[in-house]
C-alpha positions in Angstrom: 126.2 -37.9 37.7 122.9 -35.7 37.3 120.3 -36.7 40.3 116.7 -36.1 39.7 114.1 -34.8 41.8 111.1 -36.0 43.6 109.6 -33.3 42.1 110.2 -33.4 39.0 108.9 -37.4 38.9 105.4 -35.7 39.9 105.4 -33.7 37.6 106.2 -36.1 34.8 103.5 -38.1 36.5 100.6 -35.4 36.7 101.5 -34.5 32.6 100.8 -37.8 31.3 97.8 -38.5 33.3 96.8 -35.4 32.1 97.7 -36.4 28.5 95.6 -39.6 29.1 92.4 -37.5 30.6 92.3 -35.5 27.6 92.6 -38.6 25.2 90.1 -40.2 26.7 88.0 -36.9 26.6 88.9 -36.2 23.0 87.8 -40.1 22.1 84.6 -39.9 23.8 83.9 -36.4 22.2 84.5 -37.8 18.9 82.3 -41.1 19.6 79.5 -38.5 20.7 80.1 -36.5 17.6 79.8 -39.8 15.6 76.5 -40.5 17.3 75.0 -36.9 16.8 76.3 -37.3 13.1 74.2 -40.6 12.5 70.6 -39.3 14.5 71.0 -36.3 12.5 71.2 -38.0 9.0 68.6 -40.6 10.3 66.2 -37.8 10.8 66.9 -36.1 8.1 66.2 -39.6 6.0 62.7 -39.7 8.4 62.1 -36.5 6.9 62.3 -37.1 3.6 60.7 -40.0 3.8 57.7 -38.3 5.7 57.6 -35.6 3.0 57.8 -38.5 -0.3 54.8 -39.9 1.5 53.1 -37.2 1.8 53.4 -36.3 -1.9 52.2 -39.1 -2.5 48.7 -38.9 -0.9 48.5 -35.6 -2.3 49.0 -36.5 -5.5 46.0 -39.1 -4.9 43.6 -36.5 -3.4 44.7 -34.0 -6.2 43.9 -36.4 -8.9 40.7 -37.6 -7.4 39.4 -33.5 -7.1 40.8 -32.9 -10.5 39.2 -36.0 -12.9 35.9 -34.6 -10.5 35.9 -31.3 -12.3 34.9 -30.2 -15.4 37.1 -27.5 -16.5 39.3 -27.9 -19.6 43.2 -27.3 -18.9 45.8 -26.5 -20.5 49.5 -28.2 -20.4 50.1 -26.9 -16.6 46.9 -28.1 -15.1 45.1 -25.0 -15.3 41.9 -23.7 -16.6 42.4 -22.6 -20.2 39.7 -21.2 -22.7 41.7 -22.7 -25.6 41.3 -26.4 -24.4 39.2 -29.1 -25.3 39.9 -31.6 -22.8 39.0 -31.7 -19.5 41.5 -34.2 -16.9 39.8 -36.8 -16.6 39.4 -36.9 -20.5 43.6 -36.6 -21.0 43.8 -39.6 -18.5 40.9 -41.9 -19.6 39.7 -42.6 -22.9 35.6 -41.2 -22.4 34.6 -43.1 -25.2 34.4 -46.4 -23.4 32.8 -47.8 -20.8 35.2 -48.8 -18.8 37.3 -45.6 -18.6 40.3 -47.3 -20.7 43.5 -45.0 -19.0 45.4 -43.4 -22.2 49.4 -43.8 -22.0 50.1 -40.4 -20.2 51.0 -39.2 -16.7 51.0 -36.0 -14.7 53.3 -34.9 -12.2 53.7 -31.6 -10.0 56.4 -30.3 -8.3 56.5 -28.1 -5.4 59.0 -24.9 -5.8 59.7 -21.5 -4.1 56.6 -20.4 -5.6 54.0 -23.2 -5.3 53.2 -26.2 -7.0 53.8 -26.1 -10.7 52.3 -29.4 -12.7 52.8 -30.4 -16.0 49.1 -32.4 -17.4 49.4 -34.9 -20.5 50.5 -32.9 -23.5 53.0 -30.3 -21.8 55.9 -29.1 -23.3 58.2 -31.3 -21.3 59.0 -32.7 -17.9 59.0 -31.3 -15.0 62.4 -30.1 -14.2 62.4 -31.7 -10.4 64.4 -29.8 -8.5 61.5 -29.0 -5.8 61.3 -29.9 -2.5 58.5 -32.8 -2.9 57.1 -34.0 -5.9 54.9 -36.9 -7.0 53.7 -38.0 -11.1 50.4 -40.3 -11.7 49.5 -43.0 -13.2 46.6 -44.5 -14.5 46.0 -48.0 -14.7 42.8 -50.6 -15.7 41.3 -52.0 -12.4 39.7 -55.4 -14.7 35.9 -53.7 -13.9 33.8 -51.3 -15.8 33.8 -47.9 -14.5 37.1 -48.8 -12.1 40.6 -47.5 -12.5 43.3 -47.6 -10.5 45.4 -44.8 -9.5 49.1 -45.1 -8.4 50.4 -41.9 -7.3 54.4 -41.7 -7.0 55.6 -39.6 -4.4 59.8 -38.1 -3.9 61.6 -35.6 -1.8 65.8 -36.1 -2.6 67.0 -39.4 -2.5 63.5 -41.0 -0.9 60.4 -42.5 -2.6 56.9 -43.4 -1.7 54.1 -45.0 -3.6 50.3 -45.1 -3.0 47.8 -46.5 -4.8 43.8 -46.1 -4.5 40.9 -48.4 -6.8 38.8 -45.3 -8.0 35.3 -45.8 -9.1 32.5 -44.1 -11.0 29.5 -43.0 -9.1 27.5 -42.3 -11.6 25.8 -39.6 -12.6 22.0 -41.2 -13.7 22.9 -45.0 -12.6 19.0 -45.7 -13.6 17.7 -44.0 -16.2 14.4 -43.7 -16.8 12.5 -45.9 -19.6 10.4 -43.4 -21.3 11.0 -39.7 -21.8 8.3 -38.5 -19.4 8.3 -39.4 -16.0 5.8 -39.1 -13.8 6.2 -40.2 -9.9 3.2 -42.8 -9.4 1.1 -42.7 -7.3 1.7 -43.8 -3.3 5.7 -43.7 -4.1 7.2 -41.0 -1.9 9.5 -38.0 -3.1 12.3 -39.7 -1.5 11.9 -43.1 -3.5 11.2 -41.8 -6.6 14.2 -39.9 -6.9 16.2 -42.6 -5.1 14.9 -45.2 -8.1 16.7 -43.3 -10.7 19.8 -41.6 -9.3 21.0 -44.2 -6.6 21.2 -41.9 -3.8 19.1 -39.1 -1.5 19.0 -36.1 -3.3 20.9 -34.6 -0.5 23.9 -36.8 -1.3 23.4 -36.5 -5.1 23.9 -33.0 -4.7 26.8 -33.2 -2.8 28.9 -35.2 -5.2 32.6 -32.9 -5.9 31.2 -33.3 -9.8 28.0 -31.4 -9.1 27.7 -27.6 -9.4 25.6 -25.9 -7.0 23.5 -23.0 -9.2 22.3 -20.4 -6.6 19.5 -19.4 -9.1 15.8 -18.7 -9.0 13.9 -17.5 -12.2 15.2 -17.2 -15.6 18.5 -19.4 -15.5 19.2 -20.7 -19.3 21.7 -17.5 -19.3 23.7 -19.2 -16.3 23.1 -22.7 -17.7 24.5 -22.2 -20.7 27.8 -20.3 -19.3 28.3 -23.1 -17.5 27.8 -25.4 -20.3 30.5 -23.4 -22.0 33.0 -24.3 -19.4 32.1 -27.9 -19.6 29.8 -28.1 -16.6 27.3 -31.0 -17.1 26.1 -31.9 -13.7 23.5 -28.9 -11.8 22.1 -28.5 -9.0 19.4 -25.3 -8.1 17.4 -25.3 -4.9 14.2 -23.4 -6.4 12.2 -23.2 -9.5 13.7 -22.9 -12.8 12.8 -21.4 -16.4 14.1 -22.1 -19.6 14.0 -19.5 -22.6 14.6 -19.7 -25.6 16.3 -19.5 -28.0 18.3 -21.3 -26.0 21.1 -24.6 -26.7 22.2 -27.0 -23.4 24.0 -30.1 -23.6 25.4 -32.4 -26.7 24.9 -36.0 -27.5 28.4 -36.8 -26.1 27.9 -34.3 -23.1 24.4 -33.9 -21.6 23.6 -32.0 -18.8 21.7 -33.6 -15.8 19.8 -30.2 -13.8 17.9 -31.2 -10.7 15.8 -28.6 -9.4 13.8 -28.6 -6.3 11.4 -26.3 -7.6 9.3 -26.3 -10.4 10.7 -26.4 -13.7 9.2 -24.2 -17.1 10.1 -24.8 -20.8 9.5 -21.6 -22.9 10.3 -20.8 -26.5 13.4 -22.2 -28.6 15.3 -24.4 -26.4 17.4 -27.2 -27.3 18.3 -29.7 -24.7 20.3 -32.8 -24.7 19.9 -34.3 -21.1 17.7 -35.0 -18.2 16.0 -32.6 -16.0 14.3 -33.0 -13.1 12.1 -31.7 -11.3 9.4 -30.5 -8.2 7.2 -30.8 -11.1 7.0 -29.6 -15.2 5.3 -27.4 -17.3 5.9 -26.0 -20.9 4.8 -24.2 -23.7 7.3 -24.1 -26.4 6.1 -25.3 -29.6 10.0 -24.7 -30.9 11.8 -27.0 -28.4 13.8 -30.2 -28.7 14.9 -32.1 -25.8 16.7 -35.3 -26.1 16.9 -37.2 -23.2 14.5 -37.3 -20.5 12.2 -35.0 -18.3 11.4 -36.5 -15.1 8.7 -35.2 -12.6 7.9 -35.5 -8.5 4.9 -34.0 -9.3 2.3 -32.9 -12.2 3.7 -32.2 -15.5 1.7 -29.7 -17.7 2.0 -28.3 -21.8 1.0 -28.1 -25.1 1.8 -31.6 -27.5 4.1 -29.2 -29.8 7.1 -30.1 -28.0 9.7 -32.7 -29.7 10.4 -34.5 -26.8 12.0 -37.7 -27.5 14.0 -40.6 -24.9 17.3 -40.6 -26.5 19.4 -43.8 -25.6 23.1 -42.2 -26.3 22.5 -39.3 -24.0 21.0 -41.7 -21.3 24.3 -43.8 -21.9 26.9 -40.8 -21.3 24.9 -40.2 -18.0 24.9 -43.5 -17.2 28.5 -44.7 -17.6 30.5 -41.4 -18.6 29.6 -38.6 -16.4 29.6 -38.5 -12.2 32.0 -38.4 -9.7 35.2 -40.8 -9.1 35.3 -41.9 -5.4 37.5 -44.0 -3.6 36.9 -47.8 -2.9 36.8 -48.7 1.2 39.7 -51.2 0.9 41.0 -50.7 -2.2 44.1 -47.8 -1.0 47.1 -49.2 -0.4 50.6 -47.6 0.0 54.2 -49.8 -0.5 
């Protein structure tokens, strides 16, 4: 008959307690593990939720700042000399009132190298295997010069959706009822500009569609490069001369030019807009201006002028052309 130790009952003893220490260890490492495994793919999810959202208000601010400019693109958003359409004319229809959206979407992906966009028209879809993306959508808000915007924002497997009321601020909400203006007499500067455009001049110049002209002099050159590139709002701080021969504007795109000097007619020129002006003076038995010519001050020439108050180009200024600006209260994300 085999007798067993004392000893050897310890040491059976101190194994499996051992054997249970490290069970219990291994099961709480493994609960520990689980919980690490779980925050990480919540934040991860946070993450890619924080990033969709995003997207999304970029996609908003990015629409807003491009249906503001007046560049013609191409298919990948970008300026292109063979265009004919700017963004906010392959979104909305520009030959109605009420900015009627045309059935199209955008939609930009961000990549190694940047964000790449494909614009109403492009060769195909975007091929979405960027980090964030978002596509746009424009819809009719039920009031003139309204639209709403609903950008879609995505980053993998999450989603995010904002949407903004976007209206017109136009670019001559008053136009004037003959084609010579005069400020009368006892109405400030302030007011009489005020009366036509809406707003300060300050403001008015500040609008995102406005270009800002730093030139003095002789600027029909400059005008009319910019005319080229679709540019129909301006802005110059001094005077300004016009020579002809010498072709700004169209019936279905006049320029508006505010100067806050005093503005000179010369020669051949051919306008289709509204200027204003510090005050006017001409002598260009050649010219043609449809539109409107409107004065803070004196206004000065020779009767040889065909000068005319055209109704169609006070229209496009009225309802077509300005800036789009966000509604207080009309943003809403879900």
């Amino acid at each position: 008959m085999k007798r067993v130790h004392r000893s050897d009952q310890r040491g059976a003893v101190t194994l499996a307690v051992t054997l249970g220490l490290l069970m219990a260890m291994l099961i709480t490492l493994l609960a520990a593990n689980r919980n690490l495994l779980v925050e990480w793919r919540q934040s991860a999810n946070q993450v890619h939720a924080a990033t969709a959202f995003e997207a999304a208000e970029a996609g908003l601010d990015w629409a807003t700042a491009m249906l503001n400019q007046d560049a013609r693109i191409g298919s990948d958003c970008k300026p292109s000399p063979l265009s004919t359409q700017t963004f906010r004319e392959r979104h909305l229809d520009p030959a109605v009132a009420d900015f009627t959206p045309r059935a199209s979407t955008s939609a930009c992906t961000r990549g190694d190298t940047g964000w790449v966009c494909a614009c109403p028209g492009g060769a195909g879809a975007l091929d979405g295997s960027g980090d964030a993306a978002f596509e746009l959508r424009f819809e009719p808000a039920g009031t003139p010069g309204q639209v709403r915007l609903t950008a879609s924002g995505s980053h993998r497997d999450a989603t995010a959706q904002h949407a903004a009321l976007l209206a017109l601020q136009p670019a001559l909400p008053h136009p004037p009822a003959t084609a010579l203006t005069l400020r009368a007499t006892g109405e400030s500067i302030d007011a009489f500009f005020v009366r036509h455009f809406g707003i300060s001049k300050s403001q008015w110049q500040r609008q995102p569609a406005v270009h800002r002209l730093a030139c003095e002099g002789d600027c029909g050159a400059a005008l009319a490069v910019l005319a080229s590139h679709g540019v129909t709002l301006v802005a110059l701080p001094g005077d300004l001369l016009l020579r002809g021969p010498l072709v700004l504007g169209t019936p279905e795109r006049p320029m508006l030019i505010v100067a806050g000097g005093h503005v000179q007619i010369q020669g051949a020129v051919q306008l289709h807009g509204v200027i204003h002006g510090a005050s006017l003076g001409w002598a260009a038995p050649a010219a043609v201006v449809r539109g409107a010519l409107l004065s803070e001050g004196a206004a000065a020439g020779d009767g040889s002028m065909d000068l005319a108050l055209d109704s169609t180009v006070l229209d496009a200024l009225r309802t077509r052309q300005g800036s789009f600006v966000r509604l207080p209260g009309g943003w809403r994300d879900f």
